[in-house]
N, C-alpha and C positions, 0 to 999 in steps of 0.2 A: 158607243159601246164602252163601259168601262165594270170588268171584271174584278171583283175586289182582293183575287188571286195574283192581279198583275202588282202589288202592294207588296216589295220585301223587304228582308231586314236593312237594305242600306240603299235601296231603291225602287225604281219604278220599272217594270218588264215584263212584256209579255207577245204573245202573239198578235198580230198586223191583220187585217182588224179586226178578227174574230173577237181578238180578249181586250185590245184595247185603238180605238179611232179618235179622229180629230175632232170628235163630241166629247170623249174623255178626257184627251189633251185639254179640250179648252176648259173642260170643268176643273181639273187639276191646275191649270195654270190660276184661275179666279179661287180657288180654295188653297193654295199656298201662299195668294196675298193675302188673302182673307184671314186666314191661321198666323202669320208671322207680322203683317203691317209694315212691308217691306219701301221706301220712298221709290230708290232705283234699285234695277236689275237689270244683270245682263242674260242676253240668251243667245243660245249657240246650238250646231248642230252637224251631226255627220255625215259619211255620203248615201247613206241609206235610201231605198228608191221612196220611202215614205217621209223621211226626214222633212222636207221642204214643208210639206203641208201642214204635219205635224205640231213641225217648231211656230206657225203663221197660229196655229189654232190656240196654243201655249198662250202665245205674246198677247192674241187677243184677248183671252180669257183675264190674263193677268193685269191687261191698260183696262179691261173693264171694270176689273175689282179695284183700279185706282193708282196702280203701279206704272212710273216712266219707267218705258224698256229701252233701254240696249242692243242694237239687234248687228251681234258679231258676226252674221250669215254663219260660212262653210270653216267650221275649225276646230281644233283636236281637244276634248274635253279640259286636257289642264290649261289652258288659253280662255276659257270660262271661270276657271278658278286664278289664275292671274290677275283677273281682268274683275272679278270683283275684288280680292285682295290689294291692287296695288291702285286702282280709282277708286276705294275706300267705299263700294257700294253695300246694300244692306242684303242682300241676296244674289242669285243666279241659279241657271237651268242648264244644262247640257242636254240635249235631243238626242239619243243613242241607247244604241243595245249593246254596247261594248263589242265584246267577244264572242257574242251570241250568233246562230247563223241567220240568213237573212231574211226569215218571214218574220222575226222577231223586228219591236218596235222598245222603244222606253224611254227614262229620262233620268237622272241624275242633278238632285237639289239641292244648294249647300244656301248658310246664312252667309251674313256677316264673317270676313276675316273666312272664307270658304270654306266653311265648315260645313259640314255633311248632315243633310237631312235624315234620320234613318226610325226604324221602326222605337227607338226607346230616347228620338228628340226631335218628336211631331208630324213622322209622317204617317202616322195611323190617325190620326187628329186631321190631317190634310185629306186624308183617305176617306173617315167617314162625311166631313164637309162634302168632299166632291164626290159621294155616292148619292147625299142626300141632294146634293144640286142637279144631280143626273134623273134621282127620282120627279123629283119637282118643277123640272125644267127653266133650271136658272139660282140664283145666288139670293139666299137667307136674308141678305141685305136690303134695306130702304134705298130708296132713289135719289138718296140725297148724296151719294159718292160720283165725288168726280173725276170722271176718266181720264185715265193716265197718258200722256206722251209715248212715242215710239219713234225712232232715229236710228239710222243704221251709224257703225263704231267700229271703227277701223285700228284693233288692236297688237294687230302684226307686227309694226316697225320696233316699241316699246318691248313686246313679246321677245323680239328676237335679239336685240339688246342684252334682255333680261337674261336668256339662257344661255350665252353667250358669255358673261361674266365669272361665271362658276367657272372657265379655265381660264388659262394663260394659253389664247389662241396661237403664241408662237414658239410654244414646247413642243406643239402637235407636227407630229413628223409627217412627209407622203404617205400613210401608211395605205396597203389595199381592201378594203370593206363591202364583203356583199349584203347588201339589203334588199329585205323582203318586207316591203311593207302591204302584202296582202290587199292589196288593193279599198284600201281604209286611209284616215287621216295623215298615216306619216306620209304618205304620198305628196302631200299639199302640204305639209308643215317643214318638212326637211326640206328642200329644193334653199329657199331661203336663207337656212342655216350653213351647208354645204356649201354654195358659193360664198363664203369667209376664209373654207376653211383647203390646208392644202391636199388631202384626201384622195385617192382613188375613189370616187365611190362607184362601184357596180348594183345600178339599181335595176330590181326586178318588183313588177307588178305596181307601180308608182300611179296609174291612171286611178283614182279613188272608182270606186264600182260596188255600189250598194250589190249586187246580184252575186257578187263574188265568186268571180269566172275559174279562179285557179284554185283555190282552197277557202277552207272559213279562217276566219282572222283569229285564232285561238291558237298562240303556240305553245300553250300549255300541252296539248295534243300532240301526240310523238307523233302521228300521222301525219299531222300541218307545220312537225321541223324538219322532215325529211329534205324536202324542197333546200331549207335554207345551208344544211349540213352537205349537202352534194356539188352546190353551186361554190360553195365556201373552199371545197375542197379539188372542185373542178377547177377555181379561177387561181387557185393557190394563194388563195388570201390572208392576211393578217389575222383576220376576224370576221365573222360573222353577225349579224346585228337580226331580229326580225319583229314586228311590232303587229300588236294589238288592237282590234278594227278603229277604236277612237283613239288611239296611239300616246295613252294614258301607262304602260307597260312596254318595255321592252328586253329581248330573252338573247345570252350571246352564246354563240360558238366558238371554241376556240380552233386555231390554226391548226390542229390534227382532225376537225370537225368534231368536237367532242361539245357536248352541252354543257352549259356552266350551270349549274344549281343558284335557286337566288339565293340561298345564304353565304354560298362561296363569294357571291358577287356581291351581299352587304360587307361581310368582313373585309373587303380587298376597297370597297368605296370608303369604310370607316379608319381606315390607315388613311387616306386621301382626305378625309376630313379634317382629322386631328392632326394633320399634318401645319392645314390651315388654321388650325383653333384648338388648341392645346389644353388639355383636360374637358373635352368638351362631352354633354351627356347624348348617348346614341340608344336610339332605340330598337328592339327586335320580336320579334313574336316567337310564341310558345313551342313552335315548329322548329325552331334553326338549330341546325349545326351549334357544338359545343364550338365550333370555329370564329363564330361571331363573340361571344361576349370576353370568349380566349385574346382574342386578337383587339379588342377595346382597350382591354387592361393591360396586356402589353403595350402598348403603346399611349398609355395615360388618359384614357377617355375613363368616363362613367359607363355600363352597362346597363340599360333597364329591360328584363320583359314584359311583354304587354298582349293582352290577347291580341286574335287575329281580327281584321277587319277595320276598314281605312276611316272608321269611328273613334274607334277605342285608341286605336295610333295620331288622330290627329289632336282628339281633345288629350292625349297624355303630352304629345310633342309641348303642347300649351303650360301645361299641368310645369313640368320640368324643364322648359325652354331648351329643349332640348335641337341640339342640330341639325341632325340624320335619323331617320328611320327605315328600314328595310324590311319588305316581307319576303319570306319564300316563293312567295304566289308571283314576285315579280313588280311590284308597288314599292320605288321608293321616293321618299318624302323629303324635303327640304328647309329650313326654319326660311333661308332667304329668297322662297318660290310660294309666297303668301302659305307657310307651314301644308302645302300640299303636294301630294304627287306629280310624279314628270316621268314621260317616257325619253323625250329630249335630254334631257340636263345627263341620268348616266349615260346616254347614247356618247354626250362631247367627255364627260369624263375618264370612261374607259379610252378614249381615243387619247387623253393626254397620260393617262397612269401606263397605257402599252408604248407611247411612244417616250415618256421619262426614263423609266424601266429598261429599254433596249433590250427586250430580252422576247421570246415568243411569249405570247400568252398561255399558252397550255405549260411553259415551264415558271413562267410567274406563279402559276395553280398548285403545280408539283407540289410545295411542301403541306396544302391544306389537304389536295388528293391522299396523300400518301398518309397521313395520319388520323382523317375524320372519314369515315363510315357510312355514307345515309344511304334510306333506304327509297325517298322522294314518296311523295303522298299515295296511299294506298288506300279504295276507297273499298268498302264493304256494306251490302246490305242487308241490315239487321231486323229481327222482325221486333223486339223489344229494345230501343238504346237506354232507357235507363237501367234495366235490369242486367243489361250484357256491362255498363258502366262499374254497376255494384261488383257483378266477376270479376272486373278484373282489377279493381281495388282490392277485392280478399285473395286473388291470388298473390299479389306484389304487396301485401301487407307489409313485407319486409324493407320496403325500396323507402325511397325520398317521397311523399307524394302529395300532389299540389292537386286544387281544383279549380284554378283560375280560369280556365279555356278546356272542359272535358276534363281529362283527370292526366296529369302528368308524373311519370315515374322515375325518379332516378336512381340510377346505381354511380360507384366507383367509374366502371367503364363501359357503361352503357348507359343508354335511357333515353322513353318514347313518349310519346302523347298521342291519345287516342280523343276524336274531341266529334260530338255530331253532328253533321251537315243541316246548315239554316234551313235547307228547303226539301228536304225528302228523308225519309227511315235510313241512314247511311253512316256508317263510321267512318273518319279518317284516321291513319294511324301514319303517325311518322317516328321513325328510329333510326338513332346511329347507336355503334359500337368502334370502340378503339381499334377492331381489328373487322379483316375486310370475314374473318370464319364467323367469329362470334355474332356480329352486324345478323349474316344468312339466319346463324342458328335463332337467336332472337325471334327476328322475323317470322320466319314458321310458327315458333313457338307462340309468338303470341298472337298470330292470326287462324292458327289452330283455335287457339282457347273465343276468337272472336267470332269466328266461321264454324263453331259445334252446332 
């Protein structure tokens, strides 16, 4: 079964198997060699109860169109993107639905240098190939391709190494840390890294479980950080950590159980960069906090924005060699983590930036709390977004306003970005204001004007 709905803008996902099976799988894996002409790849895959079969269907499809695979088994999506980035292979797969709950199946494609497949750099191209191969029963191709190699690749030791280097493992103090890794890949990925380190850690839900017995692995979900804010503040911890089902994302608490925003948490990594690399260019999305590109320039970095979406951020990080990038959503990126995301890397950073600091974390936060506004994503849905778009450019005619990602507006001391959701009639708007009155009034006001 392969539904041409399971096809988004930065991936592959869909429903278990109604919308997509290991017929798809394998025609997707034989239409990605096919479309790129990849030598090796690697492939990987999470704890999903469909994952196994999945990724087997993938691998074949793809040693049949000609491609030696890589076969990483059980591991957390940026261990996929490592692992082509740093053995200099020519593609790679991750088997995963991310954050999604669990009847949900998918996959995640990147080239070369792991960069990300997405709907506007070949995977609709990848799409119609393996529609037409599912029509036709089989691959466009003569019989004169010869089938690829497959070998399983034991990329752990190297992995752990890798992320490992980004601190000074003996800054990092005992400090106490509860994690929630949702019963998803940090479960199998931290274990590893922790025994290095000197750490309290209190771990909850470590057993990977495709079924996802205690919550879905989304802590974007105020519902699914309840858990991590309780336990945080039950164990009287340091901090609070909790990760996302392929453990690609990860979301912190501070020691009053307070959520930390991910722009609070790019500007607090981006002093920690340029700390190490002095004038160095960082990247942010259309979303963040005036706190991020404030807190660059203070402290001698470049600023760039960049739309949202871990496409637009990886080919810019390339674009401008840039160091660091952070999204709101909880994605940040690395130039020396093959230029890709990690839920790992800030997971040991925060641990050495709370333990250099000496200070609690919720009062490290204090002076970005007290002075930036947000309002955290708000979603709306719209029965026209272009038309509701044009409103509310003629109302803010007045403002700063940009159309890079949706339409962004700025004032003196305010300003929001309202931007449409890839896959449904939906607005998002985000806004801060200098002050915590003005931020509300805002708010209303312009989701009045969205919600008419």
């Amino acid at each position: 079964m392969l539904d041409p709905k399971v096809f988004k803008a930065y991936d592959v996902r869909g429903l278990y198997p109604a919308e997509l099976d290991e017929a798809g799988a394998e025609a997707i894996g034989r239409a990605y060699v096919e479309q790129f002409e990849p030598r090796r790849i690697a492939v990987g895959r999470d704890m999903r109860l469909s994952s196994p079969t999945m990724q087997e269907a993938f691998m074949r499809g793809a040693a049949t169109a000609g491609a030696d695979v890589l076969d990483l088994g059980l591991v957390g999506t940026e261990m996929v993107y490592f692992a082509v980035g740093s053995l200099d292979l020519e593609g790679g797969a991750m088997v995963t639905a991310s954050h999604n709950p669990k009847e949900y199946t998918g996959m995640k494609l990147v080239r070369r240098g792991a960069l990300p497949v997405g709907g506007e750099s070949g995977l609709l191209d990848v799409r119609d190939l393996a529609l037409a191969q599912s029509r036709n029963g089989g691959s466009h191709r003569d019989g004169s391709v010869t089938e690829g190699s497959r070998e399983s690749y034991d990329i752990w030791p190297a992995y752990v190494e890798r992320v490992l280097s980004f601190v000074d493992g003996d800054a990092i103090k005992p400090l106490k840390v509860v994690i929630d890794a949702a019963n998803g890949m940090a479960g199998t990925m931290l274990p590893p890294v922790l025994e290095r380190l000197p750490v309290e850690a209190v771990r909850f839900f470590f057993e990977p479980d495709g079924s996802f017995p205690n919550h879905e692995p989304n802590p974007l979900l105020p519902e699914n950080r309840e858990f991590i804010v309780r336990q945080t503040l039950e164990e009287g911890a340091d901090l609070g950590v909790a990760f996302d089902g392929d453990a690609d994302r990860c979301f912190f608490v501070d020691d009053t159980g307070e959520f930390v925003p991910g722009d609070f948490i790019t500007a607090l990594f981006a002093e920690s960069v340029l700390a190490r690399e002095p004038g160095a260019k960082i990247i942010y999305d259309v979303r963040a906090s005036r706190a991020v590109p404030e807190t660059i320039e203070r402290d001698g970095g470049v600023p760039l924005m960049e739309r949202v979406g871990h496409a637009f951020i990886k080919a810019r990080m390339r674009k401008d060699d840039a160091a660091f990038a952070g999204e709101v959503s909880g994605h940040y990126y690395f130039r020396d983590f093959s230029q890709a995301d990690t839920g790992t890397v800030p997971f040991l950073l925060m641990l050495e930036l709370v333990s250099k600091k000496g200070r609690p974390l919720s009062e490290i936060l204090e002076p970005l709390r007290s002075h930036y506004f947000i309002t955290g994503e708000i979603n709306t849905p719209v029965a026209d977004v272009a038309l509701k778009l044009q409103e509310l450019k003629e109302r803010y005619a007045h403002g700063r306003i940009s159309h890079r990602d949706g339409i962004s507006v700025d004032f003196d001391d305010w300003h929001f970005n309202v931007r449409p959701s890839n896959t449904e009639p939906l607005l998002r708007l985000n806004l801060e204001a200098m002050s915590e009155e003005l931020m509300e009034e805002k708010r209303d006001e312009v989701l009045a004007l969205i919600r008419a």
